[in-house]
FITORFI-719822 format. One record per residue (C-alpha): y, z, x. Coordinates in steps of 0.25 Angstrom, whole numbers, plus 2048, in hexadecimal, padded with zeros to 3 digits. Last residue first. Layout:
# residues N
YZX ...
//
This chain:
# residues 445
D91D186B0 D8CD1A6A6 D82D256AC D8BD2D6B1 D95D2D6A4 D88D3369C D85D3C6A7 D95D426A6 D94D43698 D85D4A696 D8DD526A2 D98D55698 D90D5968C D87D62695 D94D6B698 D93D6D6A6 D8ED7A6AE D8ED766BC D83D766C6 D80D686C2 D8CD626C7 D90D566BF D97D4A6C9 DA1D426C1 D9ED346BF DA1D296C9 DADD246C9 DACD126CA DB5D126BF DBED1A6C5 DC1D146D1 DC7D076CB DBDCFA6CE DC0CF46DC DB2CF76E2 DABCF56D6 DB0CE56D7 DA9CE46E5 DABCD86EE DB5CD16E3 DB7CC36E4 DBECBB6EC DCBCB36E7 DC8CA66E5 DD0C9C6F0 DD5C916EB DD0C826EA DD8C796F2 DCFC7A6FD DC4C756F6 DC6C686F3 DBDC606E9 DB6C6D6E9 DC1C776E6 DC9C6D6DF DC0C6C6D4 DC3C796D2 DBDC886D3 DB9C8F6C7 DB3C9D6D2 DADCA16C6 DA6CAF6CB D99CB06CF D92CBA6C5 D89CAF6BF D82CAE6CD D7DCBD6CA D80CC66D2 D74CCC6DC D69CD66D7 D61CCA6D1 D61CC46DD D69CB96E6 D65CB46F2 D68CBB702 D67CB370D D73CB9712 D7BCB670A D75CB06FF D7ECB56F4 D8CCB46FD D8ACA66FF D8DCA06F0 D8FC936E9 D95C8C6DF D92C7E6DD D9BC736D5 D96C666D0 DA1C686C5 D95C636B9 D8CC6A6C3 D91C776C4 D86C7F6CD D8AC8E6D0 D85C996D6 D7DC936E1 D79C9B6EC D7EC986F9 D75C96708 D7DC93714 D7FC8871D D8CC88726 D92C7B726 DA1C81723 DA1C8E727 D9EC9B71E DA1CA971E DADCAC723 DB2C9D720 DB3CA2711 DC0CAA715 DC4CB870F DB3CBA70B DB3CC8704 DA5CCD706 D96CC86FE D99CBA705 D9DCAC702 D9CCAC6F2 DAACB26F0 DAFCA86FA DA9C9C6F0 D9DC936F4 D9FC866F0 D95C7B6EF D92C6F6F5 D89C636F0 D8BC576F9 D7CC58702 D78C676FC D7BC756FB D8AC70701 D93C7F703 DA0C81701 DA7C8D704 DB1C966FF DC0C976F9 DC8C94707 DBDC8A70B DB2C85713 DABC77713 D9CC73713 D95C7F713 D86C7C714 D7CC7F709 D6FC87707 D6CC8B6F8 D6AC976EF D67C936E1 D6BC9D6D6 D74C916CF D6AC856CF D67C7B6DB D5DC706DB D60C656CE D6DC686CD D71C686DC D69C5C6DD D73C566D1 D7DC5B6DB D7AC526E5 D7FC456DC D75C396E4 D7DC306EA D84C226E3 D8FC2C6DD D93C306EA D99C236F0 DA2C216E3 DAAC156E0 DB8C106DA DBBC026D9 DC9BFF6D9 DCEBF06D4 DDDBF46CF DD8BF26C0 DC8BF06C1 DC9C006C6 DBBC016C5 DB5C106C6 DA9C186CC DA1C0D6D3 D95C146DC D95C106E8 D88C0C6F3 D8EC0C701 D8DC0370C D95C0971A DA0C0071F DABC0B720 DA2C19721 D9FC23716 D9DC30714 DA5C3871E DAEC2D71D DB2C2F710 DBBC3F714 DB8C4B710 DABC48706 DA8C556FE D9BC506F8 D95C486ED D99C3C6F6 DA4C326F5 DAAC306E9 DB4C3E6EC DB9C346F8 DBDC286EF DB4C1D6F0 DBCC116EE DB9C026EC DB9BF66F3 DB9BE76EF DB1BDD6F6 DA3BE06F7 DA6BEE6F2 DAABF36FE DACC036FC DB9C0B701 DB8C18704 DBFC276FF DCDC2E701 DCEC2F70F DCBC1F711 DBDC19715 DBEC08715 DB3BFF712 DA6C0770E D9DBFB709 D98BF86F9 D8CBFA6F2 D8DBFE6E2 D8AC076D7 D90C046CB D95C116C2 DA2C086C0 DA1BFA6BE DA0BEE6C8 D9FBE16C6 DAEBDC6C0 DB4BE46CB DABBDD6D6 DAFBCF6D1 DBFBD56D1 DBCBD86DF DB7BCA6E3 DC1BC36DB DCBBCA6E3 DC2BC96F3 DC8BBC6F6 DD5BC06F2 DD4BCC6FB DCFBC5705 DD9BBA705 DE4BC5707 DDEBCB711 DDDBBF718 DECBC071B DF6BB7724 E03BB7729 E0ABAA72E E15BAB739 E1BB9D73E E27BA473F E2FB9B73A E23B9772F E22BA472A E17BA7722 E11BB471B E04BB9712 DFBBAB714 DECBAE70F DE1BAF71A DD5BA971B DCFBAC72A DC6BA2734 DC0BAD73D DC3BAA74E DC7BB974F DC5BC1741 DBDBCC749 DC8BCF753 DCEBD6748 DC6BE3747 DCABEF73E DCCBE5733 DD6BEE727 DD0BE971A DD2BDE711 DD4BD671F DDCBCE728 DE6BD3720 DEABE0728 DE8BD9736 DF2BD0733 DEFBC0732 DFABB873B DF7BAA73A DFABA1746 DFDB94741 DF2B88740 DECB94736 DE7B9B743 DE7BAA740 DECBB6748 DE6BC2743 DECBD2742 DF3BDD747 DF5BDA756 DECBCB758 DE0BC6756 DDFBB8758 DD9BAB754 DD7BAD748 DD2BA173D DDCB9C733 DDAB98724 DE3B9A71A DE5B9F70C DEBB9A700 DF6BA26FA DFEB956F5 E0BB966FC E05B9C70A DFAB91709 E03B86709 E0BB8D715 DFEB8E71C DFCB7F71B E08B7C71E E08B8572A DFAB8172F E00B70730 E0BB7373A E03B7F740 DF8B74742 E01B6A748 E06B77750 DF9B78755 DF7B6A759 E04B68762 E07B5B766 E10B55772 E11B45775 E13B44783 E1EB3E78B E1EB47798 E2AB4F791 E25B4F783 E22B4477A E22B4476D E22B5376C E1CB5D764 E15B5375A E0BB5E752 DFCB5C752 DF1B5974A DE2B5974E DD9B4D74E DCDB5375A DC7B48762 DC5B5276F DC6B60769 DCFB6A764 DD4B78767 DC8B7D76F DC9B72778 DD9B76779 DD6B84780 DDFB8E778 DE9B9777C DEEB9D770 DECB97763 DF8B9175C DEFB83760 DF0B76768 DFFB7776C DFDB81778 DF3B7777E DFDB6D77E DF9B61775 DFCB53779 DFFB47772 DF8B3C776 E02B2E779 E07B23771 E02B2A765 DF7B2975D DF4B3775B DECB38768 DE8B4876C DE9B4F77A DE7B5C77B DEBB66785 DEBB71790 DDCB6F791 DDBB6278F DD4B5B780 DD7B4B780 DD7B43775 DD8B4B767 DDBB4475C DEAB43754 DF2B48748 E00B48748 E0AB55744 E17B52745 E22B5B74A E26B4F756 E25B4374E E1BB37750 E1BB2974B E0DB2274D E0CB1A759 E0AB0B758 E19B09755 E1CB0D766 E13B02769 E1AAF7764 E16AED76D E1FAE3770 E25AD676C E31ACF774 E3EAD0772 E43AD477E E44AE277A E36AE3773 E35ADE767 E29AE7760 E1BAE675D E0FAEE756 E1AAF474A E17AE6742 E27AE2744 E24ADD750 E18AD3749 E21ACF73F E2FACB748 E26AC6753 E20ABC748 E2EABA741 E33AB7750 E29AAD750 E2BAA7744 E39AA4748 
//
């Protein structure tokens, strides 16, 4: 009786069982930890082939990991996956397959295990880490333990011309869409960035102040003006910013990386705009104009643009002045491409400095050909008020044409006024009152 008590105790230890005739056995089978397929175990590395991996979790036999189940990586080279002595994780395919092998698979332990974690960080907003490992048609494939899709539009703040130069980087991304069916998961770093960069911006808000000079990089060149890096927040110089002269389009000026010294105009604290100036960091040329030219002085310049009311005409780097059709040539001028050309240099007198409009009026037809301006010629203060607009320089084809002026006023006058007095013949006998009249009359007139 207290033997069957002792077989009864040590059997019921989970070491030994009754075997069918009644006699104790090992209990191997007990030995073994309990296994499901779905579950994830952890084991050690044993044996490293080309084809697969061998790894003991304590089982009655090595699981085995294709080479297919080592990682969502395409055709990898298992040595480069894990190494000899390695604990990893893995996921019980099957229990035993068809040759009685247990099957794992390590990626989809780890896709198991990513995709609670990602769903963690999709609820709370906080990024994840992945590193490419391919560049694929419109954008980055990550590997977050699942195959992270980042599109080429927020990969950046701005648009990355070369994608091939994030391969093998470790990225932070934010979590923007997740569909567990599809195992799809869509990723942004831009939107990290540009989180990362808030407190920045708001730091370089609270620094600068208008009338700042400052250095920044020429980051993007649009039709309207370019963007400057401030270190982290960009600003705007519009195209009329750029240069004290007629600027047709920014890249004329400027190039996309290119350093630059900005002048800050205005602070936009509200909706975070920064509005710069190029031109403002230069020296003003017309306070050389001020200083060296005066109305009267004739001066050499080269027609910069040719239009319906005249010619422009630069006298110096970004200082241009206009020479109106009526100042073209002594003759009536129908088109002012008659008489000049855009880049022809000619000499022009100056009839007309406005320095508070910053406005130069200017004249060809009174050094034509060589020829300067004397007492005997008309006066400067006889050119007429041409009171064109804004408009004309800022854009000059919109401005109208002025009429020409008159080549000879005397020729139009009525005939009679221009009569000469009656001829007195002397043979004749004439009534001296009359001629004293007749003299008089000559001699007024």
């Amino acid at each position: 009786m207290a033997m069957e008590q002792t077989e009864t105790r040590v059997a019921g230890d989970g070491v030994w069982t009754t075997g069918p005739d009644g006699e104790l056995i090992p209990d191997y089978e007990s030995t073994f930890p309990t296994i499901n397929e779905g579950e994830v175990v952890h084991g050690k590395v044993v044996r490293v082939d080309k084809d697969e991996v061998l790894v003991d979790i304590g089982y009655k036999s090595e699981g085995v990991i294709p080479v297919a189940e080592l990682s969502i990586r395409r055709s990898v080279n298992p040595a480069d996956e894990v190494s000899l002595g390695d604990e990893i994780d893995a996921l019980v395919l099957t229990k035993e397959d068809a040759e009685g092998r247990l099957i794992l698979s390590k990626k989809r332990a780890r896709f198991e295990l990513a995709w609670k974690a990602i769903e963690r960080a999709a609820e709370s907003g906080e990024p994840v880490n992945g590193r490419v490992i391919e560049v694929v048609k419109g954008g980055l494939i990550l590997d977050l333990g699942v195959r992270g899709f980042l599109p080429a539009s927020l990969v950046d703040i701005r648009r990355v011309q070369d994608l091939d130069e994030f391969m093998g980087q470790e990225l932070r991304c934010k979590v923007i869409e997740l569909n567990r069916s599809r195992n799809n998961v869509v990723l942004s770093r831009r939107a990290v960035l540009e989180d990362e960069r808030k407190e920045m911006r708001q730091a370089i808000l609270d620094r600068l102040n208008p009338g700042d000079v400052v250095d920044g990089t020429i980051s993007n060149i649009v039709d309207f003006g370019a963007f400057v890096d401030l270190d982290g927040m960009d600003g705007l110089i519009h195209i009329s910013e750029l240069s004290w002269s007629h600027v047709n389009h920014p890249s004329e000026v400027l190039d996309i990386g290119q350093q630059v010294k900005v002048k800050v105009l205005d602070i936009d604290r509200e909706r975070q705009r920064i509005s710069l100036g190029l031109k403002q960091t230069q020296t003003d040329p017309w306070q050389q104009v001020l200083e060296q030219y005066k109305e009267g002085d004739t001066v050499e310049g080269r027609v910069t643009k040719v239009v319906t009311f005249g010619a422009f005409v630069e006298i110096l780097p970004g200082v241009e002045g206009l020479v109106h059709i009526s100042e073209l040539a002594h003759h009536h001028v129908e088109n002012p491409r008659e008489v000049v050309s855009q880049g022809d240099v000619v000499p022009v007198l100056i009839l007309e400095v406005d320095a508070e409009r910053r406005r130069l009026s200017l004249s060809l037809k009174r050094v034509e050909n060589g020829h300067r301006p004397s007492q005997a010629d008309e006066p400067i203060q006889g050119t007429p008020h041409l009171d064109l607009s804004e408009d004309v320089f800022s854009d000059p084809e919109l401005a109208p044409e002025a009429p020409p002026l008159e080549e000879n006023a005397a020729a139009e006058a009525p005939s009679g006024d221009a009569a000469e007095p009656e001829v007195v013949n002397a043979g004749e006998d004439v009534d001296p009152a009359a001629a004293d009249e007749v003299a008089s009359a000559s001699e007024e007139r």
